[in-house]
Backbone as CSV, one residue per row, in Angstrom:
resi,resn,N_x,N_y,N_z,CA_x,CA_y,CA_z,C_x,C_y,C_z
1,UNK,-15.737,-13.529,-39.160,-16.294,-13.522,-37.825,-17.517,-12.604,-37.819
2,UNK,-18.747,-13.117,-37.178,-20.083,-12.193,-37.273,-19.399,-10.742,-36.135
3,UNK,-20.373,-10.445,-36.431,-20.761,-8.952,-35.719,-20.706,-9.227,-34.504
4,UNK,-21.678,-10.164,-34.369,-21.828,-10.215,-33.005,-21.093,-10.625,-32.429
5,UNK,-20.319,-12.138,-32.575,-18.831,-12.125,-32.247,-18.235,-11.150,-31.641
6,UNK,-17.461,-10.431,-32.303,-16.949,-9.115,-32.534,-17.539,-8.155,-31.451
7,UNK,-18.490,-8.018,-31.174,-19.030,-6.825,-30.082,-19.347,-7.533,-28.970
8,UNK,-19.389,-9.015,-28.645,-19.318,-10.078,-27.130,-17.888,-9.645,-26.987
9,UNK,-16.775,-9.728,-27.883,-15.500,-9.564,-27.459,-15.066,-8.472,-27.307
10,UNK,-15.583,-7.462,-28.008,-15.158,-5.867,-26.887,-15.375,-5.138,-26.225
11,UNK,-16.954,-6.399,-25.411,-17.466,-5.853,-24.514,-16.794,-6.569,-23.155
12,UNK,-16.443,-8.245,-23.353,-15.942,-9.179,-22.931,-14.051,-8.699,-22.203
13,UNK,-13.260,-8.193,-22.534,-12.219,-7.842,-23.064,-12.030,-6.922,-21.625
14,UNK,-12.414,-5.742,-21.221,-12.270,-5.080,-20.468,-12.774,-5.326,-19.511
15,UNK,-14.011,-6.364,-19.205,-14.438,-6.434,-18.300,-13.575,-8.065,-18.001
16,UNK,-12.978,-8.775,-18.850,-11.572,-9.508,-18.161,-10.673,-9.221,-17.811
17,UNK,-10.047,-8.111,-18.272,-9.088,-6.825,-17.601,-9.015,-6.399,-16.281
18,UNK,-10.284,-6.259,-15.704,-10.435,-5.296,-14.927,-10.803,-6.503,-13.686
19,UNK,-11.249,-7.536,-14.079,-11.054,-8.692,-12.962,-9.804,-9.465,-12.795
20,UNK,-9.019,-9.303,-13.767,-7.671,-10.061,-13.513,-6.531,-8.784,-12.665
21,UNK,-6.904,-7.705,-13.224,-6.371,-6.279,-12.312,-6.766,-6.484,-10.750
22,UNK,-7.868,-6.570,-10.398,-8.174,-6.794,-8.981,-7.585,-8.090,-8.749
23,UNK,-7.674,-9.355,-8.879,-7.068,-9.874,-8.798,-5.492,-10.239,-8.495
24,UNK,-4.955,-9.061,-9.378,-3.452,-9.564,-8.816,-3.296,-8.709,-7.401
25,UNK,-3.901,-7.147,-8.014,-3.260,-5.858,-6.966,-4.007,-6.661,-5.864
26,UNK,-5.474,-6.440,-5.734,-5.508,-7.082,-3.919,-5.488,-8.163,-3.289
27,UNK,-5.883,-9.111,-4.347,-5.437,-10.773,-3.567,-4.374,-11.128,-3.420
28,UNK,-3.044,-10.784,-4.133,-2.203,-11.194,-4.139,-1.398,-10.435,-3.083
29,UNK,-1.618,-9.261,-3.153,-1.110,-8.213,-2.290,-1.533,-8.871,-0.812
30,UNK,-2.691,-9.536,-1.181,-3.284,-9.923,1.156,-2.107,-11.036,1.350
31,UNK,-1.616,-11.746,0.070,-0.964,-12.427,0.568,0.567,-12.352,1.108
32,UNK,0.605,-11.087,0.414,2.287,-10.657,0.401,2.398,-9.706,2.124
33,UNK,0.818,-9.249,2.600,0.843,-8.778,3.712,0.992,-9.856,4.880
34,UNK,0.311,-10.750,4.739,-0.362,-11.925,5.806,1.381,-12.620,5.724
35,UNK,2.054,-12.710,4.958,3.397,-12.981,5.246,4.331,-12.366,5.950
36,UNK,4.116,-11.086,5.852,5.068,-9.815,6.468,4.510,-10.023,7.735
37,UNK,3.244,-9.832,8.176,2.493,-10.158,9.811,3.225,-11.170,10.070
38,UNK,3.360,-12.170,9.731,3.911,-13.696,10.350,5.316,-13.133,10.599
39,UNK,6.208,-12.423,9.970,7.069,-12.473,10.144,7.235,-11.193,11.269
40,UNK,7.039,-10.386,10.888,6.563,-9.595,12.485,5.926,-10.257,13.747
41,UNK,5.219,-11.231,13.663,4.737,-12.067,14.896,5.677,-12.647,15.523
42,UNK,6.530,-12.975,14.632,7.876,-13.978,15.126,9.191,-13.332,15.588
43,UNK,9.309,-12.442,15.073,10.095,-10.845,15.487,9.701,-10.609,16.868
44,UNK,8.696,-10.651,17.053,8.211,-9.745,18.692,8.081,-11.416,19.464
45,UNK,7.812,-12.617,19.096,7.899,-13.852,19.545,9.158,-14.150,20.744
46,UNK,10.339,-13.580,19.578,11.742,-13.762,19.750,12.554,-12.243,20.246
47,UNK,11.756,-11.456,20.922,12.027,-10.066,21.133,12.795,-10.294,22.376
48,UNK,13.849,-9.776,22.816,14.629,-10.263,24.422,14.147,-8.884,25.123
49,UNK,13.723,-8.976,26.274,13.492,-7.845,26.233,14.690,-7.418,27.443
50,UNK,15.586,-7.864,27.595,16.800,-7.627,28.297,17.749,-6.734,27.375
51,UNK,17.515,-5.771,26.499,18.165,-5.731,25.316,17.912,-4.094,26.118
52,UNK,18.513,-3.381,25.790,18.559,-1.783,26.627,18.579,-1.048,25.343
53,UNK,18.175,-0.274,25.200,17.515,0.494,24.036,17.336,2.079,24.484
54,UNK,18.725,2.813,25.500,18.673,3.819,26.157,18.514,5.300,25.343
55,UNK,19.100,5.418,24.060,18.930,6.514,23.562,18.636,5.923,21.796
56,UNK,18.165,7.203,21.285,17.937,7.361,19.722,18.947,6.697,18.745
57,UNK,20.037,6.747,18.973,21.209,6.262,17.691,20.781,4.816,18.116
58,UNK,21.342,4.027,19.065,21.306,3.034,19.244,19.629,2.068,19.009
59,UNK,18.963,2.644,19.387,17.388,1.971,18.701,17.560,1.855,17.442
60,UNK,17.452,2.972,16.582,17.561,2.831,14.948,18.648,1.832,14.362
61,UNK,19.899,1.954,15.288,20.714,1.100,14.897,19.907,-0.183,14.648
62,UNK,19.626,-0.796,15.879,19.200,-2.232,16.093,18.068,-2.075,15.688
63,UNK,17.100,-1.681,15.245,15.983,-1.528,14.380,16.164,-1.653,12.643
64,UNK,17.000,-1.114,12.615,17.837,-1.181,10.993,17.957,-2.212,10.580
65,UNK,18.741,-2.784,11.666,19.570,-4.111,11.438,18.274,-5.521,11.370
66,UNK,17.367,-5.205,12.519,16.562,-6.315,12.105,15.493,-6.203,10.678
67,UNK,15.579,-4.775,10.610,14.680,-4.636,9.731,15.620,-5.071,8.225
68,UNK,16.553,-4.670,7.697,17.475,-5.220,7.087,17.456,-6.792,6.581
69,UNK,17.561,-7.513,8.302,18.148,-8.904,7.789,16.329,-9.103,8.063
70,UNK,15.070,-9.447,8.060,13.772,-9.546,7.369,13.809,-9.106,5.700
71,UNK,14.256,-8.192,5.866,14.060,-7.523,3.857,14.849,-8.769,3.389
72,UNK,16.085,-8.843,3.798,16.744,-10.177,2.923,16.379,-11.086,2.641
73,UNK,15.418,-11.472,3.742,15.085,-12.900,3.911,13.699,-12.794,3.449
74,UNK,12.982,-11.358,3.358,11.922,-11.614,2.411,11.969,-12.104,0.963
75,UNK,13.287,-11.484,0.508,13.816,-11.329,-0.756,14.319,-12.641,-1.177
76,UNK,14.867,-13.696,-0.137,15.537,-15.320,-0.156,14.459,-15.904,-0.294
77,UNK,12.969,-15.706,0.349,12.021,-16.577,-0.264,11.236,-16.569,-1.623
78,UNK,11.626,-15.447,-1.966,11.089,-15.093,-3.625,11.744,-15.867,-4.314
């Protein structure tokens, strides 16, 4: 293999690295956000607001719980 070969490819090499790196971390990442929004949109869609939420234990409770069964179901579409 020439020289030159050889020095296109280890100049080539890192600078494919470093676009497939951006690539996963932030494009892929907008997509893993823009899913979580939808599913928060639909959360507050379906929010009752007849639901009494009078003190601290009891919010976190029911905050837990929805937040909980979303993680699962983030986790069921993977």
């Amino acid at each position: 293999m020439p020289a030159s070969e050889k020095l296109a490819l280890i100049i080539v090499l890192p600078i494919e690295a470093t676009l497939l790196n951006i690539l996963r971390h932030h494009i892929l990442e907008w997509r893993i956000i823009s899913a979580r929004e939808k599913d928060v949109q639909r959360h507050v869609a379906h929010y009752n607001l007849n639901v009494k939420l009078q003190t601290y234990k009891p919010t976190k409770n029911y905050y837990d719980v929805a937040l909980t069964t979303m993680a699962v179901l983030e986790v069921e579409k993977i």
